[in-house]
C-alpha positions in Angstrom: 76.2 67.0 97.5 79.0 65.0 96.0 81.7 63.0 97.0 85.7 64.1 96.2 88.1 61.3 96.6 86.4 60.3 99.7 84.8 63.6 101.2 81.3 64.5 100.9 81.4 67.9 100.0 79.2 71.2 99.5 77.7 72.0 96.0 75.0 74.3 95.2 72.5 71.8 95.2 69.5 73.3 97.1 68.2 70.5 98.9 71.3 70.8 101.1 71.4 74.3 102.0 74.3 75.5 104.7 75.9 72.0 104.2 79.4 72.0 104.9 82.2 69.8 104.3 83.5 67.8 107.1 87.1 66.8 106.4 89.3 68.8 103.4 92.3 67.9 102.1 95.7 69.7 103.7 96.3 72.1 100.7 92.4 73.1 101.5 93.1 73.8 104.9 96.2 75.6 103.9 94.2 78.0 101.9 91.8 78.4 104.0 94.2 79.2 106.9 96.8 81.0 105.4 99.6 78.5 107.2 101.5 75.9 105.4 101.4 72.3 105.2 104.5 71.9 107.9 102.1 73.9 110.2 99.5 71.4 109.1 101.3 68.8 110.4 102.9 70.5 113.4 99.4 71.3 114.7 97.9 67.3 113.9 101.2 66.3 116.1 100.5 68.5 118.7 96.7 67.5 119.1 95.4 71.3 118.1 93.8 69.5 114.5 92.6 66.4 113.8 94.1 64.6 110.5 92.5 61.5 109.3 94.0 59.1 106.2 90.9 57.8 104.0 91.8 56.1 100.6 95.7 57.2 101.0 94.6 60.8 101.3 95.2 62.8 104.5 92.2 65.2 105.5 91.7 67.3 108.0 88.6 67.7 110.2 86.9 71.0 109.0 85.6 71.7 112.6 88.9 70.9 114.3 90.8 73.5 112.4 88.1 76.1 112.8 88.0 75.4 116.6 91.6 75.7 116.6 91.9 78.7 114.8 89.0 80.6 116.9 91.1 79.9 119.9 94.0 82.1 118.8 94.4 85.3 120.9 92.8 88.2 118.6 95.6 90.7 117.6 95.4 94.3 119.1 98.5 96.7 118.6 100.7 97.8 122.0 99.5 100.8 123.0 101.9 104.1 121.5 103.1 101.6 119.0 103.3 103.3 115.5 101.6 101.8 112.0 103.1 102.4 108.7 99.6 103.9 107.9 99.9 106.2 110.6 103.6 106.6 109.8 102.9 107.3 106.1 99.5 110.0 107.2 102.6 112.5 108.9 
């Protein structure tokens, strides 16, 4: 394990196996999430992710964002409704 700008994070040292990070940085986050860092910051505001400021960095608690995120509603197309794969088979 080693530490990044204030994080303790994952490497592939053995005697830590299944070790994650706690906190990641906001462009982490964004990649991880696929949303952008105004969404980052909407969601902190909003109490849905917990940010944190350690040595003028903003992270964002790993576990907050993953609960966040597995709270979404799953997506499942209307019933009748058309896809372009479909469209595209005909």
């Amino acid at each position: 394990m080693e530490r990044d700008g204030g994080v303790w994070m994952k490497t592939d040292n053995q005697n830590s196996p299944g070790l994650e990070p706690m906190y990641c940085s906001v462009s982490a986050a964004e990649d991880a999430s696929g949303h952008g860092r105004t969404t980052m910051y909407r969601w902190a505001t909003e109490g849905r992710i917990r940010m944190v400021k350690s040595g003028g960095r903003t992270l964002i608690e790993v576990a907050s964002l993953r609960r966040y995120l597995d709270s979404l509603p799953e997506f499942r197309p209307a019933m009748g409704a058309s896809t372009k794969a479909g469209r595209l088979a005909a």
